[in-house]
MIDOSE-1310 file (N, C-alpha, C; in nm, 2 decimals, decimal comma, always signed):
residues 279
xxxx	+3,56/+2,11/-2,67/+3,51/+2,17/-2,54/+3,49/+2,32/-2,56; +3,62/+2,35/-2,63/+3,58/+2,53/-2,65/+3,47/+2,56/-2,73; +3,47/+2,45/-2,79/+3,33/+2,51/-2,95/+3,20/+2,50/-2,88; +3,17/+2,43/-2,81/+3,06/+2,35/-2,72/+3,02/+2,49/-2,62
xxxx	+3,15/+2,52/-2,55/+3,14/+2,62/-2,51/+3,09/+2,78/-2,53; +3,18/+2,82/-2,68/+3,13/+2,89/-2,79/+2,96/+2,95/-2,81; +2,95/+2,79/-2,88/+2,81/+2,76/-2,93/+2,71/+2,82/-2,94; +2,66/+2,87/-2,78/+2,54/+2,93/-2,74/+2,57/+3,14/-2,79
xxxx	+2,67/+3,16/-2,75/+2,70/+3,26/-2,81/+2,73/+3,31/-2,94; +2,77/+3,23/-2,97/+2,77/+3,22/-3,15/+2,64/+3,22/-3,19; +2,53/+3,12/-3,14/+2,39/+3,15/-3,16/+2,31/+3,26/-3,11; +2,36/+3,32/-3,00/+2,28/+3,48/-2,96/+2,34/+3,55/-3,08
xxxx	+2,44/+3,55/-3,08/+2,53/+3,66/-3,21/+2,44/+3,69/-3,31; +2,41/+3,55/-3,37/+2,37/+3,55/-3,50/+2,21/+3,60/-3,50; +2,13/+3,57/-3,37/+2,04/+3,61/-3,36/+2,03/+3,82/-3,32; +2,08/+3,82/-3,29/+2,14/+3,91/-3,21/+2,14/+4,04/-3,41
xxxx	+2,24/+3,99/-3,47/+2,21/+4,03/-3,62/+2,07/+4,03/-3,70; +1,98/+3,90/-3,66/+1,88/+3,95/-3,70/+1,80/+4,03/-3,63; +1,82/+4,04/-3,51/+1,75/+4,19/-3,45/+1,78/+4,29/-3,52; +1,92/+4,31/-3,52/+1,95/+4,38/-3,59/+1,88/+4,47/-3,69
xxxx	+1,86/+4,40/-3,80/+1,81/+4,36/-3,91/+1,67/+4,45/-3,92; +1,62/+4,45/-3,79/+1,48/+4,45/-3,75/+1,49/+4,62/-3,73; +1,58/+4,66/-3,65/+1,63/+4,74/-3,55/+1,71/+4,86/-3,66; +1,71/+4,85/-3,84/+1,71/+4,89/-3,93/+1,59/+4,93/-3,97
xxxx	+1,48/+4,88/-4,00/+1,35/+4,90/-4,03/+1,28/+5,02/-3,92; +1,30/+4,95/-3,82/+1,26/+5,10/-3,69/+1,32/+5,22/-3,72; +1,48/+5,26/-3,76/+1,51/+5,37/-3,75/+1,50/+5,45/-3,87; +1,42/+5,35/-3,99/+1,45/+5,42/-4,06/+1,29/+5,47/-4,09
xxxx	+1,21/+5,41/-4,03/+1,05/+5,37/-4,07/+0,97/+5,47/-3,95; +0,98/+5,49/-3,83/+0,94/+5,52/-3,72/+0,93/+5,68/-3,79; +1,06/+5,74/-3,75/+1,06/+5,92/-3,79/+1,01/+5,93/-3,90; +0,93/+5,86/-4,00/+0,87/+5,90/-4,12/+0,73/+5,88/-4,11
xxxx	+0,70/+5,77/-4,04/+0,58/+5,77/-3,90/+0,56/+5,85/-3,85; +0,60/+5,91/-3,79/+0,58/+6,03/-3,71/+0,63/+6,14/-3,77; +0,71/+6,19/-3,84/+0,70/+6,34/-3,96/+0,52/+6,28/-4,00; +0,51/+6,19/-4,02/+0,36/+6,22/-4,15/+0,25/+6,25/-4,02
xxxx	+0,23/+6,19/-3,93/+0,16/+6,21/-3,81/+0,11/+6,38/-3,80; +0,23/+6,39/-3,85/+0,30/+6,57/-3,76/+0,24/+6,65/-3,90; +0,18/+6,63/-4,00/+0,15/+6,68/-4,10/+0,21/+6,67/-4,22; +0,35/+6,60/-4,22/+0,42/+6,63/-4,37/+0,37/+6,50/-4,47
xxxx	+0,24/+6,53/-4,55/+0,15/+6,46/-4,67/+0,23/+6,37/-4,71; +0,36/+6,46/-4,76/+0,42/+6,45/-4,88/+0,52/+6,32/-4,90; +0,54/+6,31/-4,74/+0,57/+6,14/-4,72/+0,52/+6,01/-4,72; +0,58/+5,91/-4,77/+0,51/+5,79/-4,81/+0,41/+5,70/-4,67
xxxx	+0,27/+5,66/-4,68/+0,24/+5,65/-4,57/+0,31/+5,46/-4,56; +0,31/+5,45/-4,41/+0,39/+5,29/-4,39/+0,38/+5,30/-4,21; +0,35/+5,22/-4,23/+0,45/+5,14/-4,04/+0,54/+5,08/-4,04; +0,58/+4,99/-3,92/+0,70/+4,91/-3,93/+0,69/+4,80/-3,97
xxxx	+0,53/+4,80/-4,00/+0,54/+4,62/-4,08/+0,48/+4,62/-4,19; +0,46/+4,74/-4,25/+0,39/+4,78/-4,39/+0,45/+4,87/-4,42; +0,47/+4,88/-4,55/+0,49/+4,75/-4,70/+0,57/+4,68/-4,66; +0,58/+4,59/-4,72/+0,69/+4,48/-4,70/+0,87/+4,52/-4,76
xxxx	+0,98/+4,51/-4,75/+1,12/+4,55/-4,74/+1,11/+4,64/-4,88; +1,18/+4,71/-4,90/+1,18/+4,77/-5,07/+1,30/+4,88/-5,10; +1,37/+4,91/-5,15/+1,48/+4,97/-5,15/+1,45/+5,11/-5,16; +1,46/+5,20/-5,12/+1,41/+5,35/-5,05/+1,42/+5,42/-5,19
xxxx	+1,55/+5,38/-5,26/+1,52/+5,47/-5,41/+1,46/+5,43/-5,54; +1,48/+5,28/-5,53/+1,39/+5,25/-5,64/+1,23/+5,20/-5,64; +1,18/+5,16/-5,50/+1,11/+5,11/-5,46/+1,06/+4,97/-5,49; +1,14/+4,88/-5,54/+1,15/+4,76/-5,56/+1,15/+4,68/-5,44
xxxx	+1,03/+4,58/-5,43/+1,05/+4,47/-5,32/+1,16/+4,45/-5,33; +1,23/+4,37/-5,19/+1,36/+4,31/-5,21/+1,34/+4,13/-5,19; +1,40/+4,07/-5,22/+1,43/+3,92/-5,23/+1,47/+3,87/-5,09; +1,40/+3,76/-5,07/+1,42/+3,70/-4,95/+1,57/+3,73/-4,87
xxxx	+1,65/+3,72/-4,98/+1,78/+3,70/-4,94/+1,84/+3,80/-4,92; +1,82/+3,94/-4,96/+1,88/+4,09/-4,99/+1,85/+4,13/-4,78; +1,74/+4,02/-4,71/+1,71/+4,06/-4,61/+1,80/+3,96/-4,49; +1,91/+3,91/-4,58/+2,00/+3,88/-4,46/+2,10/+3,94/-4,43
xxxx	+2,13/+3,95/-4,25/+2,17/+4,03/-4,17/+2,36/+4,04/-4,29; +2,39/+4,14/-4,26/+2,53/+4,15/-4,33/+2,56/+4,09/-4,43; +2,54/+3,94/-4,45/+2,58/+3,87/-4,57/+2,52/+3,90/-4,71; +2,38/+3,99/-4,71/+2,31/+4,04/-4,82/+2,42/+4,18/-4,84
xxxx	+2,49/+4,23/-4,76/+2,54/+4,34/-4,77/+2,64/+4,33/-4,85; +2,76/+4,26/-4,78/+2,85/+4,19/-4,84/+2,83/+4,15/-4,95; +2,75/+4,07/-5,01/+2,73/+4,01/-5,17/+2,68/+4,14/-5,21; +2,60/+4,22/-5,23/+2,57/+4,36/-5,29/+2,67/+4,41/-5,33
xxxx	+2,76/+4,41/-5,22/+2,89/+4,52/-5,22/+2,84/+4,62/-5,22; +2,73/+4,66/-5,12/+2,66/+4,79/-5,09/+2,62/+4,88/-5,16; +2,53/+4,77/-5,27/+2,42/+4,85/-5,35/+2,32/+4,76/-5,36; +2,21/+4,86/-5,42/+2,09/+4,78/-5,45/+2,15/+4,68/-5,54
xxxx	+2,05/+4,55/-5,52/+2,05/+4,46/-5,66/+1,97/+4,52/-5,78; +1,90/+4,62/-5,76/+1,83/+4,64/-5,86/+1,81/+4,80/-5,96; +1,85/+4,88/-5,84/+1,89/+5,03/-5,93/+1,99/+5,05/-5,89; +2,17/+4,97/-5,83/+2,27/+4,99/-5,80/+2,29/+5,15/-5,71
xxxx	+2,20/+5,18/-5,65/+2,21/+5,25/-5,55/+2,26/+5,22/-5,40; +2,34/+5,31/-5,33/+2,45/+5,29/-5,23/+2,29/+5,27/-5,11; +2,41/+5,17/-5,04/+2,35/+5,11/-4,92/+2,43/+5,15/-4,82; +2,38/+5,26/-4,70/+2,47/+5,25/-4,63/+2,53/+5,22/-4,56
xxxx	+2,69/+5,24/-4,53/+2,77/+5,12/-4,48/+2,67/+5,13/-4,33; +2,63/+5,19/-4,23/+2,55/+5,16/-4,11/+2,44/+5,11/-4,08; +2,36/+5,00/-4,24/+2,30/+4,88/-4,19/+2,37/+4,78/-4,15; +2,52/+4,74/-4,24/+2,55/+4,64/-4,15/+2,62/+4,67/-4,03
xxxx	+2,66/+4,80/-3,99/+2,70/+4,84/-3,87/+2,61/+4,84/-3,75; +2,47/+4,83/-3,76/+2,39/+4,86/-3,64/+2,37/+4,71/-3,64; +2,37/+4,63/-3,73/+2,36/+4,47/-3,72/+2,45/+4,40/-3,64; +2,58/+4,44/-3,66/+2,70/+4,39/-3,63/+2,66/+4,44/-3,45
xxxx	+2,65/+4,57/-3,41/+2,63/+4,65/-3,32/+2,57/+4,58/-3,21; +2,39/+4,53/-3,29/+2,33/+4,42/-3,23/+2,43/+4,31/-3,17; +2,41/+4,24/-3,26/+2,50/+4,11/-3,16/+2,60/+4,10/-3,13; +2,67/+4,19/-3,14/+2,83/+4,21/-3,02/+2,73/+4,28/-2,91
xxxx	+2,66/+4,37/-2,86/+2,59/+4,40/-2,73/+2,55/+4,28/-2,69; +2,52/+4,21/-2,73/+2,38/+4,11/-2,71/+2,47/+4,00/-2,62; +2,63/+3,99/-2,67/+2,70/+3,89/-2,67/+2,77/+3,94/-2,56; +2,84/+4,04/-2,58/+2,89/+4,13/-2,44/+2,86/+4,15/-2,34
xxxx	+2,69/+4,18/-2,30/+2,67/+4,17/-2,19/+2,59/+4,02/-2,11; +2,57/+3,94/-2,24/+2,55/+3,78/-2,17/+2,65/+3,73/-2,10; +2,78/+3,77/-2,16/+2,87/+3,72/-2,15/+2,92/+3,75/-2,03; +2,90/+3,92/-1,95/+2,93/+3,97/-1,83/+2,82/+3,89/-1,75
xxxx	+2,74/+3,89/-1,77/+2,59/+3,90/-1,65/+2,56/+3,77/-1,68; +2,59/+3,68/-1,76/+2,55/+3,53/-1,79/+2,42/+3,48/-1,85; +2,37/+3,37/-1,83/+2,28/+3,35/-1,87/+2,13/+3,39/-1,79; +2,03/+3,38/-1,80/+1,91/+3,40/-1,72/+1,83/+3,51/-1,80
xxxx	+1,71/+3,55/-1,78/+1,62/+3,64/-1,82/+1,63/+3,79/-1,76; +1,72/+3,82/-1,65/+1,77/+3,96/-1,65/+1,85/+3,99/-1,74; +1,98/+3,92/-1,77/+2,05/+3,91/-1,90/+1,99/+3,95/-2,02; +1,86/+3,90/-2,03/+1,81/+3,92/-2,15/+1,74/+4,04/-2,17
xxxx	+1,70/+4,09/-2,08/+1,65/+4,26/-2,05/+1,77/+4,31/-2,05; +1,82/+4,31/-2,04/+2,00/+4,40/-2,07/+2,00/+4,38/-2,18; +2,00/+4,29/-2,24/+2,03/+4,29/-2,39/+1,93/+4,35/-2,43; +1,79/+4,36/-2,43/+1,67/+4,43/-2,49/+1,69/+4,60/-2,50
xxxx	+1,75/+4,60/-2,35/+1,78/+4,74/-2,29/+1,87/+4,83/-2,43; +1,99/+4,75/-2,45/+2,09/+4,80/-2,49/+2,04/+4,82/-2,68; +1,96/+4,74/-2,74/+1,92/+4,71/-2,85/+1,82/+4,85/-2,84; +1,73/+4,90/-2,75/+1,64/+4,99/-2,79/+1,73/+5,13/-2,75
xxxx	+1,83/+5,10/-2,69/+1,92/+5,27/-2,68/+2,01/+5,26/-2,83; +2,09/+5,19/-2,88/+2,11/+5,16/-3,00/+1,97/+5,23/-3,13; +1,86/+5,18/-3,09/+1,74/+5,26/-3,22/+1,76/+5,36/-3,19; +1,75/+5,41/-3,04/+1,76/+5,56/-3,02/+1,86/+5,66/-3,07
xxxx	+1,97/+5,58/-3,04/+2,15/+5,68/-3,07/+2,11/+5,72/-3,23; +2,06/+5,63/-3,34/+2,09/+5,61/-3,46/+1,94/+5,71/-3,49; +1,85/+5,66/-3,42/+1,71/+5,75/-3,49/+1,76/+5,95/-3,43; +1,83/+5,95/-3,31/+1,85/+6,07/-3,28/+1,96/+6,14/-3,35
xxxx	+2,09/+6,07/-3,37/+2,17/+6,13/-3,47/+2,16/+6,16/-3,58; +2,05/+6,10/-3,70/+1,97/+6,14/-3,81/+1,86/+6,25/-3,83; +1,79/+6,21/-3,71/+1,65/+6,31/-3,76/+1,67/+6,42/-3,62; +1,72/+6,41/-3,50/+1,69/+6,48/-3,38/+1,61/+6,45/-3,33
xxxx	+1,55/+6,32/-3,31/+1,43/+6,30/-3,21/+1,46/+6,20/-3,14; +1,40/+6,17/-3,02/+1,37/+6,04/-2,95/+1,24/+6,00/-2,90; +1,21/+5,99/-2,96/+1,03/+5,92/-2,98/+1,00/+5,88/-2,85; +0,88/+5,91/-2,78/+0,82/+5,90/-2,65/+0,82/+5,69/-2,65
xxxx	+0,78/+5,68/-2,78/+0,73/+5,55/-2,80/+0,81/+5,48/-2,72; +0,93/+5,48/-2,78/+1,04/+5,43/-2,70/+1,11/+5,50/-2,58; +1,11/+5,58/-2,56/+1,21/+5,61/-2,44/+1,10/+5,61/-2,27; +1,00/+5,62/-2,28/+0,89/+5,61/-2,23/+0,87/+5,48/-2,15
xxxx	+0,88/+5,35/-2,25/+0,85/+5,24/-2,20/+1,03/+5,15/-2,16; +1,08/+5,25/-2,21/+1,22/+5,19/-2,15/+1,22/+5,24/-1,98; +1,20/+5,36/-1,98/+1,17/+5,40/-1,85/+1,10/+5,33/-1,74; +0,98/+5,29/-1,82/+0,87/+5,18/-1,68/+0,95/+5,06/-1,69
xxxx	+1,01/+4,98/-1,77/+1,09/+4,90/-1,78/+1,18/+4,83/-1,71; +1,27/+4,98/-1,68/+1,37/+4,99/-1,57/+1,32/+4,97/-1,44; +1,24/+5,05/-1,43/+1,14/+4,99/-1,28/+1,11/+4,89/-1,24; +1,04/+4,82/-1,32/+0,96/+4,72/-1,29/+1,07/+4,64/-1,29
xxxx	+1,20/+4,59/-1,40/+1,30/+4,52/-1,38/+1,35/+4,50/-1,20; +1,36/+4,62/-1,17/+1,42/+4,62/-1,01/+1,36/+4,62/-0,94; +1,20/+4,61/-0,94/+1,06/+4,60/-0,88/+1,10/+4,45/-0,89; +1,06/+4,41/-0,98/+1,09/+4,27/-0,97/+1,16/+4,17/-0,90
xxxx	+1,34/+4,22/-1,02/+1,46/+4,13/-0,92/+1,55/+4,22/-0,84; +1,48/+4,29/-0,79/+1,65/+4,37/-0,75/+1,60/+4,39/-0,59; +1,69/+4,44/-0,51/+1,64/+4,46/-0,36/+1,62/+4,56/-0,35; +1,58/+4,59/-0,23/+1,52/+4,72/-0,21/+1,63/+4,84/-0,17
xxxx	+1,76/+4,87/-0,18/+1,84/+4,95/-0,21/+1,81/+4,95/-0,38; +1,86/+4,90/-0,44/+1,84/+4,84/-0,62/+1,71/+4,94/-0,64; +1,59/+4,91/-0,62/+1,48/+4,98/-0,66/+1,51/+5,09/-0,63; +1,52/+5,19/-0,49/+1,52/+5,29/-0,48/+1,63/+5,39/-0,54
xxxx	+1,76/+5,31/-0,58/+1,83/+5,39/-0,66/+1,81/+5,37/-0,81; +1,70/+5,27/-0,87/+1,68/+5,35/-1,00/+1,54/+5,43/-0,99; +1,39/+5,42/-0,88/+1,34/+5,52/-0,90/+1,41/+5,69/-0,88; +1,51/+5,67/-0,78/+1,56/+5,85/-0,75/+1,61/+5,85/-0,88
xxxx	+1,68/+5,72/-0,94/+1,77/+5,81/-1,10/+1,68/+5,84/-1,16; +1,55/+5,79/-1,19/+1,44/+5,80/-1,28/+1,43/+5,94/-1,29; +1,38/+5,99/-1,13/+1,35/+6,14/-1,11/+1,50/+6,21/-1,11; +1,59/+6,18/-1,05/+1,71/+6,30/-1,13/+1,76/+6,29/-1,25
xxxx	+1,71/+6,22/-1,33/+1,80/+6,20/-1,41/+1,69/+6,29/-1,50; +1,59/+6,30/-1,51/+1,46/+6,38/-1,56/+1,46/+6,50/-1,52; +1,51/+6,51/-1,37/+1,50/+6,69/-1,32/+1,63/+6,74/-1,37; +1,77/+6,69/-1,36/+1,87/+6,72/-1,36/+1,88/+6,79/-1,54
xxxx	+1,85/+6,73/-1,65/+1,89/+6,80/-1,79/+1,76/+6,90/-1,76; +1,62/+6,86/-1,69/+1,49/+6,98/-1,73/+1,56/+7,13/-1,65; +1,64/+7,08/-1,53/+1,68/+7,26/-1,47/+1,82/+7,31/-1,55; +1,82/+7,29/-1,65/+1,97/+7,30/-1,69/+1,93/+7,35/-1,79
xxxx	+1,83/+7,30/-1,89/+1,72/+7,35/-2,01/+1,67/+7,48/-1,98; +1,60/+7,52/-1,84/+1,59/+7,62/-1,82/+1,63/+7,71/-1,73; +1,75/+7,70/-1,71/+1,85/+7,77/-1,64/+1,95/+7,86/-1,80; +1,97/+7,74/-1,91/+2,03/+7,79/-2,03/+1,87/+7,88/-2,11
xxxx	+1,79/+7,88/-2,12/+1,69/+7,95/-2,15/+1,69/+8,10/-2,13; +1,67/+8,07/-1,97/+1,65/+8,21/-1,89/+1,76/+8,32/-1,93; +1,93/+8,27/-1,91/+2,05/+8,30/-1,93/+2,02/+8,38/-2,08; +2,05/+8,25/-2,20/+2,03/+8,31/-2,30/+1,93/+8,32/-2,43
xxxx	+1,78/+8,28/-2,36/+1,69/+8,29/-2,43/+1,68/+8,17/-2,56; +1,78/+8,10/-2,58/+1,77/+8,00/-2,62/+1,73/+7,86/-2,61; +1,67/+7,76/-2,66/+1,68/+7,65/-2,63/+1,80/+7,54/-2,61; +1,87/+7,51/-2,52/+1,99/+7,41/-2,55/+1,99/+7,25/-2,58
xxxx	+1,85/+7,19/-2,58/+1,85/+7,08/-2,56/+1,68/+7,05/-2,59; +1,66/+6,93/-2,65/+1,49/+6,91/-2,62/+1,43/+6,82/-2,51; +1,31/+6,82/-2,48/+1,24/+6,73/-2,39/+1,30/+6,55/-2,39; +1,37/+6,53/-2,54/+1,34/+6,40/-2,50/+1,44/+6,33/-2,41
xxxx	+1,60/+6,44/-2,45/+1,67/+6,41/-2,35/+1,69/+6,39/-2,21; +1,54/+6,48/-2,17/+1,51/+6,48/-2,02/+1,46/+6,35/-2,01; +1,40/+6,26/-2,10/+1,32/+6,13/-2,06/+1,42/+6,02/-2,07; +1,52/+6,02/-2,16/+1,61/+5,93/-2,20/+1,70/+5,94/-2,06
xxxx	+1,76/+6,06/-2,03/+1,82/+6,02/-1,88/+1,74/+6,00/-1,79; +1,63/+6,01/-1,78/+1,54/+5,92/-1,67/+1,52/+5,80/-1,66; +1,52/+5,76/-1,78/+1,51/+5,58/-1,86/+1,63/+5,55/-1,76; +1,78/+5,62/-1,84/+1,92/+5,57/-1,80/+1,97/+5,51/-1,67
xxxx	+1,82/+5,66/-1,59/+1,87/+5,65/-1,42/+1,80/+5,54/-1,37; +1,69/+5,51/-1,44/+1,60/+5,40/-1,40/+1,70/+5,28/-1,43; +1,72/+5,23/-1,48/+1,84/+5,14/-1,52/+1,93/+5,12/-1,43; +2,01/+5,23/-1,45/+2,14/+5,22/-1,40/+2,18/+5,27/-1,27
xxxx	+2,08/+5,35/-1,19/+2,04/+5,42/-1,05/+2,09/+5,53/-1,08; +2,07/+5,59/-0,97/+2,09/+5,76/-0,97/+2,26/+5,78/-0,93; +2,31/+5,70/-0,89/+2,51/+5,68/-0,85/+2,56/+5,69/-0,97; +2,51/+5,62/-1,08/+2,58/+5,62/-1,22/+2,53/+5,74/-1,30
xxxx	+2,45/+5,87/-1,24/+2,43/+5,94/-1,35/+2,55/+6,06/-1,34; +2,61/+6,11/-1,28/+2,71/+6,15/-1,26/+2,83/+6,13/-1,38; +2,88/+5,96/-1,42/+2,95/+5,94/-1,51/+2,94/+6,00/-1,58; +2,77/+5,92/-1,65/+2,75/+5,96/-1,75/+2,67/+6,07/-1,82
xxxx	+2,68/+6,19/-1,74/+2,69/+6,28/-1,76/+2,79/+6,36/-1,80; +2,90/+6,34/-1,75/+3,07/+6,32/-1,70/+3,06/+6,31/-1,89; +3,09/+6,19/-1,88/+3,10/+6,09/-2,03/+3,04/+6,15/-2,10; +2,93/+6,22/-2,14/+2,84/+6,24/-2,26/+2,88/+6,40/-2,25
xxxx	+2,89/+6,45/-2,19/+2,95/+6,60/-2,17/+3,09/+6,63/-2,26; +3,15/+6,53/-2,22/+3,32/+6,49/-2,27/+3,31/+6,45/-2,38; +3,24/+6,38/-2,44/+3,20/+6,30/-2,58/+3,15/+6,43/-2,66; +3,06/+6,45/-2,64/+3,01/+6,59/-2,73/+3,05/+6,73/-2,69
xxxx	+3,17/+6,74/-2,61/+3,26/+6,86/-2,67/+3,35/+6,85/-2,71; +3,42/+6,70/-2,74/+3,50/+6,66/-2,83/+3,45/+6,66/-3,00; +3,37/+6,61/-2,97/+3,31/+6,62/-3,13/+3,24/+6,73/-3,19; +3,18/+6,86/-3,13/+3,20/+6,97/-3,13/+3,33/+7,04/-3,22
xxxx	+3,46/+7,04/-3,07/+3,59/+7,08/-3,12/+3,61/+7,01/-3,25; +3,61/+6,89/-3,35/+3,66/+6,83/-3,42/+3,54/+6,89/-3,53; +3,44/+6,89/-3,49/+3,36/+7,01/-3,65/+3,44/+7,07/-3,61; +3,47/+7,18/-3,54/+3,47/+7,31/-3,54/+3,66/+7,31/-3,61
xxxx	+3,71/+7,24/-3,59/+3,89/+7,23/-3,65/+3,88/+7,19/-3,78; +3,74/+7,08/-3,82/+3,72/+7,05/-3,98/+3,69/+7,16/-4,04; +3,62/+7,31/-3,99/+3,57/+7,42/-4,06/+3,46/+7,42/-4,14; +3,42/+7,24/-4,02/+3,27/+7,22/-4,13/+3,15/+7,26/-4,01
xxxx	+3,15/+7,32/-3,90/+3,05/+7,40/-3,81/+2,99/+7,51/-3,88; +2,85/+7,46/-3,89/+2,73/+7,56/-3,97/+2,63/+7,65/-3,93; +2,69/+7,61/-3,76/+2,58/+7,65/-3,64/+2,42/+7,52/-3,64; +2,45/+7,42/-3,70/+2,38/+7,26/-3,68/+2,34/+7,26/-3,53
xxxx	+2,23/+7,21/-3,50/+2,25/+7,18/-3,38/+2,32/+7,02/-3,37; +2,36/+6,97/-3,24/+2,44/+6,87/-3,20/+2,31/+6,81/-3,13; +2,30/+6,59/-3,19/+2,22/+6,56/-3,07/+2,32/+6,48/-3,00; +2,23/+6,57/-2,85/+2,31/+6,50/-2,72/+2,27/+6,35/-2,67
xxxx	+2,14/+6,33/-2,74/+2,09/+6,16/-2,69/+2,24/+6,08/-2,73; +2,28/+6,04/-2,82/+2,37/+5,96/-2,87/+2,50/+5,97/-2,78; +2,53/+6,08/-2,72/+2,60/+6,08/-2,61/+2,61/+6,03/-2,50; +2,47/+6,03/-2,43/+2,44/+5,99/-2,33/+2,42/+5,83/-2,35
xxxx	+2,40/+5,78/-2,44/+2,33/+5,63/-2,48/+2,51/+5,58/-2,45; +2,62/+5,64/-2,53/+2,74/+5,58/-2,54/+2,81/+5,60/-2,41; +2,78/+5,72/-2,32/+2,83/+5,71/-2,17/+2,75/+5,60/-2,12; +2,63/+5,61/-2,14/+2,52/+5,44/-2,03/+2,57/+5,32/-2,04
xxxx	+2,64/+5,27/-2,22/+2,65/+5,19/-2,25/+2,83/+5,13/-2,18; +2,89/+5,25/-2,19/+2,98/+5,23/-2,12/+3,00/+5,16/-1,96; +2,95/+5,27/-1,88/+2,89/+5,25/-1,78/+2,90/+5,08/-1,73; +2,74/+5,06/-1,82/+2,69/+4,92/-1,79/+2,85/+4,81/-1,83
xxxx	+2,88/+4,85/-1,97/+2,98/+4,70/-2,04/+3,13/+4,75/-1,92; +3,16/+4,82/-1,90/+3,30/+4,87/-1,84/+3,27/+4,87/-1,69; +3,17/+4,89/-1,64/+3,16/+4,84/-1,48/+3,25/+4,95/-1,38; +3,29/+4,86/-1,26/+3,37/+4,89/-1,22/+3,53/+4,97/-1,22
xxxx	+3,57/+4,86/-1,29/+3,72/+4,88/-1,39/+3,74/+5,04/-1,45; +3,63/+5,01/-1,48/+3,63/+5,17/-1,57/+3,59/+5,29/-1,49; +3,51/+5,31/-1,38/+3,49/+5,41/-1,30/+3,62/+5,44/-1,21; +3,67/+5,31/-1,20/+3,82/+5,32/-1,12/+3,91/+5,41/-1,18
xxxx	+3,93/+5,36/-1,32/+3,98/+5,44/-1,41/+3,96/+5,60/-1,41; +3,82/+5,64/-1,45/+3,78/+5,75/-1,40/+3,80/+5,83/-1,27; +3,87/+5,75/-1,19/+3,84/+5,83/-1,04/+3,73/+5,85/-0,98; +3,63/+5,79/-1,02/+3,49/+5,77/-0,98/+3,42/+5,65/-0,86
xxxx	+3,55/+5,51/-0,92/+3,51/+5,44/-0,78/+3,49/+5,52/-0,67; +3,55/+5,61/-0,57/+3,51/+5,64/-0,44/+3,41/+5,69/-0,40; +3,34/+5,80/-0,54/+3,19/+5,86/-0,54/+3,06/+5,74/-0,56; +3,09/+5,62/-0,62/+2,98/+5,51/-0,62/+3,00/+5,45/-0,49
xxxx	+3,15/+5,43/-0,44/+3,12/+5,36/-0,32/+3,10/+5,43/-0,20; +3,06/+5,58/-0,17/+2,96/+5,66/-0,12/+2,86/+5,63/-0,14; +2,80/+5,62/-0,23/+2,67/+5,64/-0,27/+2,59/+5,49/-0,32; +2,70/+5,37/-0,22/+2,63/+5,27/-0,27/+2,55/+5,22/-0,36
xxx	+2,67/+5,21/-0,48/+2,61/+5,22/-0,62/+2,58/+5,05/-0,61; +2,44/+5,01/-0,66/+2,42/+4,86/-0,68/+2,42/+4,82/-0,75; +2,46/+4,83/-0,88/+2,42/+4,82/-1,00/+2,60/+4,76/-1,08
């Protein structure tokens, strides 16, 4: 009965890994897409579904089998099969990543086709955390259509409180980092942050309503001046810039998988249940 039970989530999982899989190819394919767009020749031209798989240093196709989720990893032992070059340990981590999200929040929110926009939701902030902590960017491509996404989701199923608190998140969560950008500008003539983060919390608020941006702002503020202080105690601070998407993706994600429970925690239940958080 348990296995029976099991079953269907053991089957998202596994599917869930080959997204994964997929969701490797975007982060690593997309920013070199767009560097060459942006004028740099000197990079290899490709999309996400051209050339076919190939190992980045030696350029050898790979074998049907080098393209399964973790278990190609595992048998490698985290090298190429063919110029024994390192694989990094965060393909099979963003695979793994996949289907524990995928599984976690079916598992909250159950079965049905909202479920399954949650799980899509959570798989395209995942490309983002990973493409933003590498190169610094968050590509319009994606954060853009995550944003109409959110809408139309609660246009759809959600009531009319539900809608109107993810269009206001949409717009604060987009005005809220743009007057802070230029509030830190004016101050000290610097840049603190780029545009895309202004779209990505708009995406968030669309999602998650404008009650939940507070947290996770809260959360992603607290996340990245912890990590901050820990360069700066390693003595490895270069004056790098820090990206803040990855922060906010891990406060949203919180948010959503931790619920309730966890804002209680925070001392935050009484400000959601002000603010008739619906979400």
């Amino acid at each position: 009965m348990l296995i029976s039970s099991l079953a269907p989530l053991m089957g998202l999982f596994l599917f869930g890994l080959i997204i994964g899989s997929f969701l490797n190819v975007v982060i690593y394919r997309l920013p070199l897409q767009m560097r060459r767009a942006w004028g740099e020749t000197d990079l290899p031209e490709m999309n996400i579904a051209w050339p076919a798989s190939h190992c980045p240093s030696c350029q050898t196709p790979l074998r049907w089998w080098h393209n399964l989720p973790l278990i190609s990893w595992l048998t490698l032992k985290g090298h190429c099969g063919f110029c024994a070059a390192d694989i990094p340990l965060r393909y099979p981590l963003i695979e793994l990543s996949a289907g524990l999200l995928a599984v976690l929040l079916v598992a909250q929110l159950g079965w049905g086709w909202t479920s399954f926009a949650w799980v899509a939701w959570s798989w395209v902030l995942l490309t983002l955390l990973m493409i933003d902590w590498q190169e610094y960017l968050l590509p319009d491509v994606l954060t853009l259509p995550l944003l109409w996404a959110g809408l139309i989701l609660h246009w759809l199923t959600g009531s009319n409180l539900e809608f109107d608190q993810a269009f206001l998140g949409a717009i604060l969560g987009y005005l809220s980092l743009w007057s802070l950008y230029w509030l830190f500008k004016l101050l000290t003539g610097r840049e603190g942050m780029g545009f895309g983060d202004f779209k990505l919390l708009a995406a968030l608020g669309a999602w998650l309503g404008a009650p939940a941006l507070l947290p996770i702002i809260m959360l992603s503020a607290l996340s990245g001046l912890l990590l901050a202080l820990l360069i700066k105690l390693k003595k490895q601070w270069q004056n790098q810039p820090l990206a803040f998407g990855p922060h906010l993706i891990l406060a949203a994600l919180a948010v959503k998988l931790g619920g309730w429970p966890l804002m209680e925690a925070l001392q935050l239940g009484d400000w959601l249940r002000l603010t008739g958080w619906a979400f």
